[in-house]
N, C-alpha and C positions, 0 to 999 in steps of 0.2 A: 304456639310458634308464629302465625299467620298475625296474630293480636300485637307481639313483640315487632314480627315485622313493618305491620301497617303503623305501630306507636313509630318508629324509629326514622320511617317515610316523610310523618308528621313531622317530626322535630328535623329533619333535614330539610324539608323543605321551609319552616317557619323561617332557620338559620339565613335559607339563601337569602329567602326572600327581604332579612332586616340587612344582609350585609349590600345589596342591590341598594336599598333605602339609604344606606348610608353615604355609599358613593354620590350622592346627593345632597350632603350634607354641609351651609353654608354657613352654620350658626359661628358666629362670634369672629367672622373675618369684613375688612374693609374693603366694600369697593368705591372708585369713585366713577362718576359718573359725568360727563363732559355736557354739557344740552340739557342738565336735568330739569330745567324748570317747565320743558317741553311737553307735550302731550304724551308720547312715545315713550320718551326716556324717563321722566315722569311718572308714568306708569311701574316701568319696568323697577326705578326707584322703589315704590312701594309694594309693588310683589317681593325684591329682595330683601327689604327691611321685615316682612311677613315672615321671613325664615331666619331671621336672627339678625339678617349681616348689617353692620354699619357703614351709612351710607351717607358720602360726602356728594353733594350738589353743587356740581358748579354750572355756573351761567350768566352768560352778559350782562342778565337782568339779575340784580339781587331780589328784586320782588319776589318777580316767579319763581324762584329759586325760595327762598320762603316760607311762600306756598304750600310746596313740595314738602318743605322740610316740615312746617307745621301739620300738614296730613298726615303724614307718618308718628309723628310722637303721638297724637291724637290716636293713633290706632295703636299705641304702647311699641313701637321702634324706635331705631335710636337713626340721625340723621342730625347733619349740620350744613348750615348753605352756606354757600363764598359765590363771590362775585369773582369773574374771572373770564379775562377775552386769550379765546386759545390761540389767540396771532400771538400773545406778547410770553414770552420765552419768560421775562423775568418773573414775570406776576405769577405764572404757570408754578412758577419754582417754589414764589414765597406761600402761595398757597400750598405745595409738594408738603413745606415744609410744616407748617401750620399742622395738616392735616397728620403729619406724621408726631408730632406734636401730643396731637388730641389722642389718637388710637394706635399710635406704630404705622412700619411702613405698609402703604395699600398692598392687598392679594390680587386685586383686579382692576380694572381701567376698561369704560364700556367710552369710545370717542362719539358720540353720539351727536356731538353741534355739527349743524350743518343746516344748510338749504340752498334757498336760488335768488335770483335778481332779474327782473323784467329788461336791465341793460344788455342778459345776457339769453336773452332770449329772445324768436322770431315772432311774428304774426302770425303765418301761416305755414302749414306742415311742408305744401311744397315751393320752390320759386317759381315763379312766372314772369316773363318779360315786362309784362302791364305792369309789372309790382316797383319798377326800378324808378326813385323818384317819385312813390306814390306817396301822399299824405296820411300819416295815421297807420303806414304799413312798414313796419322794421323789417326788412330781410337780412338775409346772411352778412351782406355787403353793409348793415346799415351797424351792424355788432357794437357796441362801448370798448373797446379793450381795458378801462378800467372795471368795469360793469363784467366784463367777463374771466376777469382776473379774481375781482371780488369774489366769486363763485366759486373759484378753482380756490384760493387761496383758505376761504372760510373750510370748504368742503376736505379738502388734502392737505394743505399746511394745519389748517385744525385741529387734523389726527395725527398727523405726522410731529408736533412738537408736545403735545402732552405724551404721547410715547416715549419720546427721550426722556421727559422729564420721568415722570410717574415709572416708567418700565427700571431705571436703574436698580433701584431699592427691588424689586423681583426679581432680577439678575441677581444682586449680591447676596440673598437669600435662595436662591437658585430653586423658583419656584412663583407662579402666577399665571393670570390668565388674562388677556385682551382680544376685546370683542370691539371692533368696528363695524361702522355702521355703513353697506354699500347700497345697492337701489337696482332695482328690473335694470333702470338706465346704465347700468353697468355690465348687465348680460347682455340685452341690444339697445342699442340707445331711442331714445323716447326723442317722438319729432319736438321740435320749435325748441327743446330746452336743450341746448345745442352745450354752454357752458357745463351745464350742472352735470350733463350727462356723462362729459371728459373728466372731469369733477371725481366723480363715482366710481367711471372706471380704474380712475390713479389709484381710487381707496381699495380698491378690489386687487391689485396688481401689486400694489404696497404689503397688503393682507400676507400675498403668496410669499412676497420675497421675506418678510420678519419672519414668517413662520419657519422658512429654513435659516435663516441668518441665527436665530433665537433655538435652534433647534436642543442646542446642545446645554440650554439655562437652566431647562425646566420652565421657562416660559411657554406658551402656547399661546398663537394668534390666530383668529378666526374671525368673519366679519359675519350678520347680518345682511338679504339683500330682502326688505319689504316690498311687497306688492304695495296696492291702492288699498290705504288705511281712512277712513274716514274722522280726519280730524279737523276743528275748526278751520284750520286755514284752507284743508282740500274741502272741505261743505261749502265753503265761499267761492272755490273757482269751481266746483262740481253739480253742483245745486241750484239751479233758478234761484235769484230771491224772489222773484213774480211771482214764479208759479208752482215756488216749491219743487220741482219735476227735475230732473237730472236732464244736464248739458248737452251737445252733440257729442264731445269731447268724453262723458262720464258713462254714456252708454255703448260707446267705442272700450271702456275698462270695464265695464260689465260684459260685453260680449265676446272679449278676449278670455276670461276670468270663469274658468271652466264652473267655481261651484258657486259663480250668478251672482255674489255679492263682494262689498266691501271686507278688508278685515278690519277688525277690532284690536286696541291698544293692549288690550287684555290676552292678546294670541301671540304675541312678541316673547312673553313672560316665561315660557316654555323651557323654547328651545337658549334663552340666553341662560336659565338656570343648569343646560344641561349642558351647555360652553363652557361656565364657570367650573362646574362641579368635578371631581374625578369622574364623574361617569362618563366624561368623556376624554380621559388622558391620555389616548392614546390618537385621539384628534387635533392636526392644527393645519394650518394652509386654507381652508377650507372656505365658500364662501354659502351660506344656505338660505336660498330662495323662501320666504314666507309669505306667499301669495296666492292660494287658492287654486294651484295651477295656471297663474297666468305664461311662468316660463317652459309651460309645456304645450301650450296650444299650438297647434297651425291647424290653416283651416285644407 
């Protein structure tokens, strides 16, 4: 009886444990991917191509975009690159369609382009009187408003119009999933980057409100907020080139950064598969900090 019991324990628990697995399961759905030729998104590309899904690359650069796409096949995924700037609605479209084209309509949409502009950013974290009319020192006062429109527009119109586009076909099959891409600067904002920070926070705010406007699709929206990743272009502002040695700036994110280091492109890959997946279908609005504890510190 005890042998019958313990057999029956076994195969129940085997059972859970493949149906757990499955809700995880992404093989043979399309997602696309805005920024892909990037480090990050990039990345996150071929983590999901690793699990089956086809994966469209778009990005301003066809090169990089390329790239991406040639990694992936190389590793036996399947993957296509377009060239595509997510200001232009129309292009956003002809590529929509393209894509749907190649594979049917997308399951997913990661908005992932984005970044910042030195127009829209300060010198120094705080103002000072001495600063007004210094040389070589941009304060608040000294702003581009093109330069900081560029930022907001790249950053929040970016996501904001490949979601029209891309999200209809999800709706009319009444079922997908969008992940946007928000930043620390969106939980409190990060000094001198005064643009991108607003920026970020629209994408986080945006996040909340699709996820109930979309409530009733079967869509779900959820954004991404990464900590400090160390990618080439943060090793260039984070990193001595002299001396090799982290910045004033890079050890102020080290010591905010409760487990001491950068993250890695490879720890994004995670939590987006678990965005995408059922296993998280009863998640959306949501925005999740991937940052080593940096948005739990105070000192």
């Amino acid at each position: 009886m005890r042998a019958r019991q313990y057999e029956k324990h076994i195969h129940e628990d085997i059972a859970m444990k493949s149906n757990i697995m499955k809700q995880f399961d992404l093989n043979g759905t399309v997602a696309v991917i805005t920024g892909g030729g990037g480090a990050l998104c990039g990345t996150m590309a071929r983590g999901l191509a690793g699990l089956g899904v086809k994966v469209a690359i778009l990005d301003l650069s066809l090169e990089q975009a390329k790239k991406q796409e040639k990694a992936i096949v190389d590793e036996g995924g399947e993957a296509r690159a377009w060239a595509c700037n997510v200001l232009d609605e129309s292009q956003i479209k002809k590529v929509n369609d393209e894509i749907c084209d190649v594979w049917g309509t997308p399951d997913f949409l990661i908005n992932g382009a984005g970044g910042n502009d030195p127009r829209g950013t300060t010198t120094n974290e705080y103002f000072e009187q001495g600063d007004l009319g210094k040389e070589g020192i941009t304060t608040f006062f000294d702003l581009d408003l093109k330069g900081f429109s560029f930022v907001f527009d790249l950053n929040f119109i970016g996501t904001f119009l490949p979601t029209k586009v891309f999200s209809k076909g999800m709706a009319e099959k009444k079922k997908g999933a969008i992940v946007n891409i928000s930043s620390m600067a969106a939980l409190a904002p990060l000094t001198k980057v005064a643009a991108y920070s607003a920026a970020k926070s629209a994408v986080a705010n945006f996040t909340s409100w699709l996820a109930v406007h979309f409530s009733h699709t079967g869509i779900r929206v959820n954004a991404l907020a990464p900590g400090f990743f160390m990618t080439e272009q943060l090793r260039f502002l984070h990193i001595d080139q002299k001396t090799g040695e982290y910045t004033p700036r890079a050890k102020k994110v080290i010591a905010h950064t409760p487990m001491g280091r950068y993250g890695e492109p490879e720890e994004l890959v995670g939590t987006v598969v678990w965005l995408l997946s059922d296993a998280s279908k009863f998640v959306t609005g949501i925005v999740v900090p991937i940052d080593g504890g940096y948005s739990s510190y105070s000192i």
